[in-house]
C-alpha positions as CSV (number, residue, x, y, z in Angstrom):
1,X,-92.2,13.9,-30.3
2,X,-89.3,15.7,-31.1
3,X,-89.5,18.1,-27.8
4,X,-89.8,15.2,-25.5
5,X,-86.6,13.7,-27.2
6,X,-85.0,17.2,-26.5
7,X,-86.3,17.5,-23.0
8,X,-84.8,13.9,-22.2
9,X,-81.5,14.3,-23.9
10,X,-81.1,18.1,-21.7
11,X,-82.4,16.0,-18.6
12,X,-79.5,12.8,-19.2
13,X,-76.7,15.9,-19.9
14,X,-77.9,17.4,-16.5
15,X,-77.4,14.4,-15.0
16,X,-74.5,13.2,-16.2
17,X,-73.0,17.2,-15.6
18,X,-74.3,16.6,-12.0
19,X,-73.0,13.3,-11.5
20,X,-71.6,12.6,-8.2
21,X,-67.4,11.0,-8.4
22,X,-66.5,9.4,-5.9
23,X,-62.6,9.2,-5.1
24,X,-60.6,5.5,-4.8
25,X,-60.7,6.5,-1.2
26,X,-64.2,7.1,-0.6
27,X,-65.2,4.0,-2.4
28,X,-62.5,1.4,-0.3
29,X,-64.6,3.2,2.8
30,X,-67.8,2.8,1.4
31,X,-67.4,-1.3,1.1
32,X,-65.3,-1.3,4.4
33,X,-67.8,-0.3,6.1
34,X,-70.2,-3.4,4.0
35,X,-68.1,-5.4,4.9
36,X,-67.9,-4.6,8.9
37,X,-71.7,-5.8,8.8
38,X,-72.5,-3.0,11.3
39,X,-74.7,-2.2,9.0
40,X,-76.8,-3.4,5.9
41,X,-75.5,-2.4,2.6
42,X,-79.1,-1.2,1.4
43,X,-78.7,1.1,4.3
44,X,-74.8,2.2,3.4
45,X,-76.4,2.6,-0.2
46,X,-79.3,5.3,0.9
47,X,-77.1,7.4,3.6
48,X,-73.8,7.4,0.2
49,X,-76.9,8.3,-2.3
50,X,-75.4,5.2,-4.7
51,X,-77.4,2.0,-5.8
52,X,-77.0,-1.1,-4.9
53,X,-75.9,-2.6,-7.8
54,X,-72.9,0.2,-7.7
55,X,-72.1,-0.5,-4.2
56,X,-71.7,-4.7,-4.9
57,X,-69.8,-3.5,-8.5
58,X,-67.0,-1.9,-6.3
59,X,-67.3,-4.1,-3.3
60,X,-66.7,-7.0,-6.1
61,X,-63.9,-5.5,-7.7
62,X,-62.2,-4.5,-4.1
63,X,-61.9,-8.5,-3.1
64,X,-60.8,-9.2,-6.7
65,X,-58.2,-7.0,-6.4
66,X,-57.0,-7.9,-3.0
67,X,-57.2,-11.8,-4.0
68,X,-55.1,-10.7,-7.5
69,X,-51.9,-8.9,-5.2
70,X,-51.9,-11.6,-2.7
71,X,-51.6,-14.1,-5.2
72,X,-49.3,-11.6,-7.0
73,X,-47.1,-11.6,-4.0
74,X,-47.1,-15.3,-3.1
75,X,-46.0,-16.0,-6.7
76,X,-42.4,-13.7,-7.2
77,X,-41.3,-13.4,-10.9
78,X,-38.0,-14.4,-11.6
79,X,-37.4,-11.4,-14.5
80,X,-38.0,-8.9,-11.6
81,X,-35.3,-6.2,-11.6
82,X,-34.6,-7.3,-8.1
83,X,-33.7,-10.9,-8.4
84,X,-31.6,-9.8,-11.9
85,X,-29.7,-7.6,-9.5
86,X,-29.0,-10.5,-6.6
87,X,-28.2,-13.0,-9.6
88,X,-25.6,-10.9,-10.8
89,X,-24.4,-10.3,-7.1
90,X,-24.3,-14.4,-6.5
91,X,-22.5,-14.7,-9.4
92,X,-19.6,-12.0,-8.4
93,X,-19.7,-13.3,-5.4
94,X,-19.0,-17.1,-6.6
95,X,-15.9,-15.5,-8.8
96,X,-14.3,-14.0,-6.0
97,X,-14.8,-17.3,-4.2
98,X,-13.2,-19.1,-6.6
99,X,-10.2,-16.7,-7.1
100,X,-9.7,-16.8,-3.3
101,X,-9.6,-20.6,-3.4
102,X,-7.0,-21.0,-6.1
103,X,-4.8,-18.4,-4.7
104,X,-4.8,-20.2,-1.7
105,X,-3.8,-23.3,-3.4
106,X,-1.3,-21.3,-5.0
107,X,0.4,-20.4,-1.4
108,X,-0.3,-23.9,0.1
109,X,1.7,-25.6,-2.8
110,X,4.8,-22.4,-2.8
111,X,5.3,-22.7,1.5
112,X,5.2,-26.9,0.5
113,X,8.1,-26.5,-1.6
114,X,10.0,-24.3,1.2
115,X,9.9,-26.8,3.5
């Protein structure tokens, strides 16, 4: 009992040693190429040497993470470093305004008085 135990644990660390990793760019391929429908995911699963299972775990998470940035995008948070910098801009912006506008009163009323 105790040797089949052995012989299955060295078997599983061989395994795992051996398993295959596949890089964020081979797997986007991978379900690019489901997704085409060119051809059938069992037979994109057999020539990549992956299960199926695997293949519809990534090809899952791919559309969930494309729905979760466009949704990202379509939505813009306000705390964003971005719109902090353009707030303080408007608001510089609306100071210098104002200054401008109260200087010219200033000169509109003096050249009155000249007159």
């Amino acid at each position: 009992m105790t040797k089949k135990k052995n012989t299955e644990s060295i078997v599983k660390d061989i395994k795992r040693k051996t398993r295959r990793k596949f890089s964020a760019e081979e797997k986007i391929r991978i379900v690019l190429e489901g997704l085409k429908g060119e051809e059938s995911a069992s037979g994109i699963c057999r020539r990549e040497g992956i299960a199926p299972a695997l293949y519809y775990r990534w090809s899952r998470d791919f559309l969930e993470a494309g729905k979760k940035r466009l949704m990202g995008d379509t939505m813009r948070e306000a705390n964003t470093s971005e719109v902090k910098e353009l707030r303080g801009e408007n608001s510089e912006l609306k100071e210098t305004v104002a200054e401008l506008l109260l200087q010219n009163r200033v000169l509109k009323k003096s050249t009155n008085g000249l007159g």
